[in-house]
N, C-alpha and C positions, 0 to 999 in steps of 0.2 A: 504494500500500500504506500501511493504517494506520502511522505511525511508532512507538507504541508499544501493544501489544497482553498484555494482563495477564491469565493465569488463575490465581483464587487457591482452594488447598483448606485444609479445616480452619475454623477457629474465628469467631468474629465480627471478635476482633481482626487475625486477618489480613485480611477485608473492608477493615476500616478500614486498615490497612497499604497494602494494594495503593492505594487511593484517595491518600495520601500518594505513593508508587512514583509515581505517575502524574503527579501535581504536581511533584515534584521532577526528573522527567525531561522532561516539556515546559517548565520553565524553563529546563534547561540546555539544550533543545533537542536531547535524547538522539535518537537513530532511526537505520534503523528497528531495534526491539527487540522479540523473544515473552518476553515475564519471565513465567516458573510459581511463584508464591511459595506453596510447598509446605510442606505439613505433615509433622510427624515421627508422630504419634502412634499411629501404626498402619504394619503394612509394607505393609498397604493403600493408605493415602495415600503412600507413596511410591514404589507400583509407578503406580499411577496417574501421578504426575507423570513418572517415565518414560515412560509410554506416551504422556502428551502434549509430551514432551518431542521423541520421534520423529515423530507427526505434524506439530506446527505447524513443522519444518522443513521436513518436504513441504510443505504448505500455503505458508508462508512461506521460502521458500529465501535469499532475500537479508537477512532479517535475520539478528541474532544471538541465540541462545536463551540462555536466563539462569535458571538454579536460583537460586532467593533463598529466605533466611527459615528455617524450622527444619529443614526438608527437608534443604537444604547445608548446615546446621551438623552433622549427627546423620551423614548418610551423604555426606558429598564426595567418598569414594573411588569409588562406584560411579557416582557423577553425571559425575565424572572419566573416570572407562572406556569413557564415551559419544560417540562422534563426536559422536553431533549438538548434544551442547551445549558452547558456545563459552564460557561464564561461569560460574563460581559464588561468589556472596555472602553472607555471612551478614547476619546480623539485626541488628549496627551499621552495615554497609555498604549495606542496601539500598535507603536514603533517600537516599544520596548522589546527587546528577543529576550533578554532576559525574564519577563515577567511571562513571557508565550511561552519558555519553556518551564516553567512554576507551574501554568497552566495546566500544558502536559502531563506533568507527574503529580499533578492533582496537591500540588503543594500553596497553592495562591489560593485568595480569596475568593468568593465566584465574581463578585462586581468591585470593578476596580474604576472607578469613575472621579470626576472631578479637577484633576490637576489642567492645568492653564498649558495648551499646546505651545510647545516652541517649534521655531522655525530652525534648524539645524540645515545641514546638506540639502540642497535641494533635490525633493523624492522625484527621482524619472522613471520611466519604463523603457529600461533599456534594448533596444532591437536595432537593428540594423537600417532598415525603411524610416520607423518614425520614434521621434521618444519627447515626452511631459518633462517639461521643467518646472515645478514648482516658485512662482513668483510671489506671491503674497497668499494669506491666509485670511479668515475669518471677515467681520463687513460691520462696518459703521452707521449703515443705515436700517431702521426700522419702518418696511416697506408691510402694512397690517395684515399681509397675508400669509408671512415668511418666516417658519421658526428656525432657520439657518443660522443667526447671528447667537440665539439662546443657546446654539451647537457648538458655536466654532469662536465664539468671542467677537473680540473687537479687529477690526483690518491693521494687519502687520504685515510688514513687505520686508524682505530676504535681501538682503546687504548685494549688492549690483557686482559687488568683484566678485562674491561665488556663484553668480546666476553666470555669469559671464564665462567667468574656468569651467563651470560644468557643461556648458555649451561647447567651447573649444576642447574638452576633454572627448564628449560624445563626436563631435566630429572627425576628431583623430579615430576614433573607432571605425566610422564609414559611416555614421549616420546622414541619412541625407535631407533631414528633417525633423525640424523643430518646434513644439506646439507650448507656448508661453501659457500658462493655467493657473487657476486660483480662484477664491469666490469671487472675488469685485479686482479682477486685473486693471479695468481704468480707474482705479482709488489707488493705485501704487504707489509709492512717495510722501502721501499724503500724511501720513503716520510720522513722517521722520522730518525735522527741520534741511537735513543738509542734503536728503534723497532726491534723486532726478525722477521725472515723472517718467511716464511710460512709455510717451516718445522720446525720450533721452535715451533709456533704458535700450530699447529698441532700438537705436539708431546706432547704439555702443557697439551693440550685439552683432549689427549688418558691419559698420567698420571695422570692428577688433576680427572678426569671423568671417575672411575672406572664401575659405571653402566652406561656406556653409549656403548649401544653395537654394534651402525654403526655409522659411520662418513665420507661421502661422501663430494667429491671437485664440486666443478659446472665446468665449462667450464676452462680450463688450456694453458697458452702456453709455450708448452715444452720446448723453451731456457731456460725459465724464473726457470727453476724447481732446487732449492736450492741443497745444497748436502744433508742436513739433510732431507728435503720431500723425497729425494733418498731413505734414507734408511728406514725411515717410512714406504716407501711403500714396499720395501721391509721383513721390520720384524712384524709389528703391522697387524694383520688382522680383527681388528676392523677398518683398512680405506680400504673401499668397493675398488674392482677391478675392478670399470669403470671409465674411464676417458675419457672425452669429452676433442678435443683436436680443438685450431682455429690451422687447418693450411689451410686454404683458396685455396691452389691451389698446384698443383704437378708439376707445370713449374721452374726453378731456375729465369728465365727471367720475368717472371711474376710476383711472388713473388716481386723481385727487383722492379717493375714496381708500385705493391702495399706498396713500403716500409717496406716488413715485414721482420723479424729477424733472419730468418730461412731457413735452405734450404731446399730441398728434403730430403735429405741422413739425415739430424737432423731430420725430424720427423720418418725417418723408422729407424734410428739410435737409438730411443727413444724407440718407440714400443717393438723395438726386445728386448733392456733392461729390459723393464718392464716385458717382457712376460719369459725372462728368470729365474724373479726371482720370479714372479705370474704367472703362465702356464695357471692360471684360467682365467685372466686378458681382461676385453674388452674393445675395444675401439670405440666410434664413433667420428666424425667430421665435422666441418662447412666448406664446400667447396663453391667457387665462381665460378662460369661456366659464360662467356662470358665477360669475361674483357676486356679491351680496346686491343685491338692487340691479343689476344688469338689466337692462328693458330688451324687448324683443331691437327697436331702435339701437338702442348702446351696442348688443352684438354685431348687427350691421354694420357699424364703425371696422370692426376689429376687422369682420370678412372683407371689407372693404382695402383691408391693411396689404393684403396681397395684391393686389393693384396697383395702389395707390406709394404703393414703398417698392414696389418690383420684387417683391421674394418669391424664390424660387423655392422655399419651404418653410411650414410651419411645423413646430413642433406643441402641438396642442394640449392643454390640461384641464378638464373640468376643474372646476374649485373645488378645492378640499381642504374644510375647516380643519387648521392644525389648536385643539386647546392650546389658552394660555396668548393667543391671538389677538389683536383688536378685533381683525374681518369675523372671527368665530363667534366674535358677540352681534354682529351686524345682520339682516333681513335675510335669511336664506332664500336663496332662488332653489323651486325643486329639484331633485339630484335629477328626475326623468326631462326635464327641462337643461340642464346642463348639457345631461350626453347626447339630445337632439341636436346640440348650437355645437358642439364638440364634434360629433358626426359631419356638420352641414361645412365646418371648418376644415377637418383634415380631406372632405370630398374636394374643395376648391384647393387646398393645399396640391394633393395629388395631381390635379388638373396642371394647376401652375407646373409639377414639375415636369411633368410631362412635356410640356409648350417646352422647358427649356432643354429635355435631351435633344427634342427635335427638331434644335438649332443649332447643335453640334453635329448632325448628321453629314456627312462628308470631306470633315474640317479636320485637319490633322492639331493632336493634341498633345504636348508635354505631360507624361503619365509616368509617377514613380510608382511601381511595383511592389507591391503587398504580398502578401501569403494567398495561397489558393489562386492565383491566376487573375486576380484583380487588383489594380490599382486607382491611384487619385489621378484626376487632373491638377490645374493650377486651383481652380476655382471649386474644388473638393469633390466633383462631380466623380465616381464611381464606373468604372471603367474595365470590362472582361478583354484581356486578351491570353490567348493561348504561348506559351515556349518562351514567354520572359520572367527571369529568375527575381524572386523578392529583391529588392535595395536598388534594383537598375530602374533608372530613367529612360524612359523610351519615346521615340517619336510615334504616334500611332495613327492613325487614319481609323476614324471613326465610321464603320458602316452598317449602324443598325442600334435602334433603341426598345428595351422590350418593356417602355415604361417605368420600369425602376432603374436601371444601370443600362450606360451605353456598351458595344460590342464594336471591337476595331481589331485592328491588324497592325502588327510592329512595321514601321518602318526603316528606323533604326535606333542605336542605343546612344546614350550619350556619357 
């Protein structure tokens, strides 16, 4: 039996978490271990990691199951109430290998929760094709619908010379890309008097790191975007043309209602920027469909968002009162009312993407190589080609979309 055995849900940073997790428990020669380093953000993701929380005991009987990460910090009582799992730690505790291997021999507590995360190394997933640098942690904003900040603290951003060395360290390896992650990556700097923001940061990263030949943002929020990330994205085209953007809802009243920072006109005020000065440029986004008071009216805003902002995807969420919430005390909209406006969103989502494979149809496309025969475009677009090996960049000629991922032919490597 594998000795340790990781599934992780939720965000990019937790990818990059679990890849850390991993590290940290074959040095201290932890095992065997099923660690679910679970998400809070939905009661979806946390029914979820119950339900795998019960399998990979079947599966796995001799090890120990282990809730880690925001998952046990937000709900420890019910992860508690479970036979089948024997650990839970929170999000200062889950890098510990030390403490995963206590776990193992049944020597540690069952709930180890509490201590204040630190920012140490930054946690990547190291591969060859792609790998997570960990930039900043936890979020200073209390947005009413979001118990993430109650999980992860206050936003602390990672000292810029080791984001920087571990960037040029993975590149010495052959990595040939690089995904900058965190909860609130445009709050970066903000925390620290002497820190560069996140177009500094980024701009370090493109001139210190001449073989480094993509560099991708994870999730953005567009008030938040620097002047100098402005023009980075504009001049540098080693920083990839997609941007995943929170803007939650396309209502002005809504938004307010979720405390968030931004209005309508600021995120298609944003788009249109960017697309004027990257024409290549895509966007997708976190939409929340059935907020407290949402009107049949206010959801039309948000469908309207795929239009009206050009994204080529949404990534959709009914509301899910998390206790301990402002929104959780606010007018519930029906949950059979949510997942209609949810339905009618990811229908037009789909549509949008569709339109955009079927504008790469014939068009040759710089495509780094993945595992299983698929890789990315520039613009993150998903990509099957046949006899190119993971980590290679290939030129490819696009001939065929089957609505989810396009299908082309190598034309040559780079």
């Amino acid at each position: 039996m594998k000795a340790i055995h990781i599934e992780t849900f939720g965000c990019r940073l937790n990818l990059a978490e679990s890849d850390a997790i991993q590290r940290a428990a074959d040095e201290a020669g932890a095992g065997p271990l099923s660690i679910i380093n679970a998400c809070a953000v939905t009661s979806e993701a946390l029914r979820q990691a119950r339900q795998s929380a019960r399998r990979l005991k079947r599966e796995r009987p001799l090890a120990k199951v282990v809730i880690a990460g925001c998952g046990a910090e937000i709900d420890a009582r019910s992860f508690a109430a479970m036979a089948e799992v024997d650990a839970i730690v929170g999000n200062a505790e889950k890098r510990d290998g030390t403490l995963l291997a206590r776990i193992a021999t049944g020597e540690a507590a069952r709930i180890a929760i509490g201590g204040r995360p630190t920012l140490g190394a930054p946690a990547v997933a190291d591969a060859r094709t792609r790998a997570f640098v960990e930039i900043q942690n936890g979020c200073d904003h209390r947005c009413t619908f979001c118990i993430i900040p109650y999980a992860r603290g206050p936003s602390r951003s990672l000292d810029p010379n080791k984001i920087v060395a571990e960037v040029q360290r993975l590149v010495s390896t052959g990595v040939a890309e690089i995904v900058l992650t965190g909860v609130d990556i445009t709050a970066y700097g903000l925390d620290a008097p002497d820190a560069p923001r996140l177009g500094a940061l980024v701009h370090r990263i493109l001139r210190e790191t001449p073989d480094l030949k993509r560099l991708r943002l994870s999730s953005i929020d567009s008030v938040e975007v620097d002047a100098e990330l402005d023009r980075v994205i504009a001049e540098d085209e080693r920083l990839m043309p997609h941007f995943h953007l929170s803007l939650q809802s396309g209502d002005d009243m809504i938004l307010k209602r979720m405390k968030r920072r931004h209005s309508r006109e600021d995120s298609v005020r944003f788009c249109d920027a960017v697309r004027r000065r990257r024409p290549e440029a895509a966007f997708s986004a976190d939409v929340i469909v059935g907020f407290p008071t949402e009107s049949e009216d206010m959801f039309q805003g948000s469908l309207r968002l795929i239009e009206d902002c050009g994204l080529s995807r949404a990534h959709v969420f009914p509301f899910s009162p998390r206790p301990g919430t402002p929104a959780a005390r606010m007018p519930q909209i029906p949950g059979d009312v949510a997942r209609e406006r949810a339905a009618r969103l990811r229908e037009a989502s789909d549509a949008a993407w569709s339109r955009r494979l079927e504008t790469k149809l014939g068009r040759t496309l710089k495509v780094l190589m993945e595992r299983g025969g698929t890789g990315r475009s520039e613009d993150l677009t998903p990509v099957r080609v046949e006899g190119v090996a993971p980590g290679v960049m290939a030129d490819v000629l696009v001939e065929a979309s089957d609505r989810r991922e396009l299908k082309g032919r190598a034309l040559a490597s780079l």
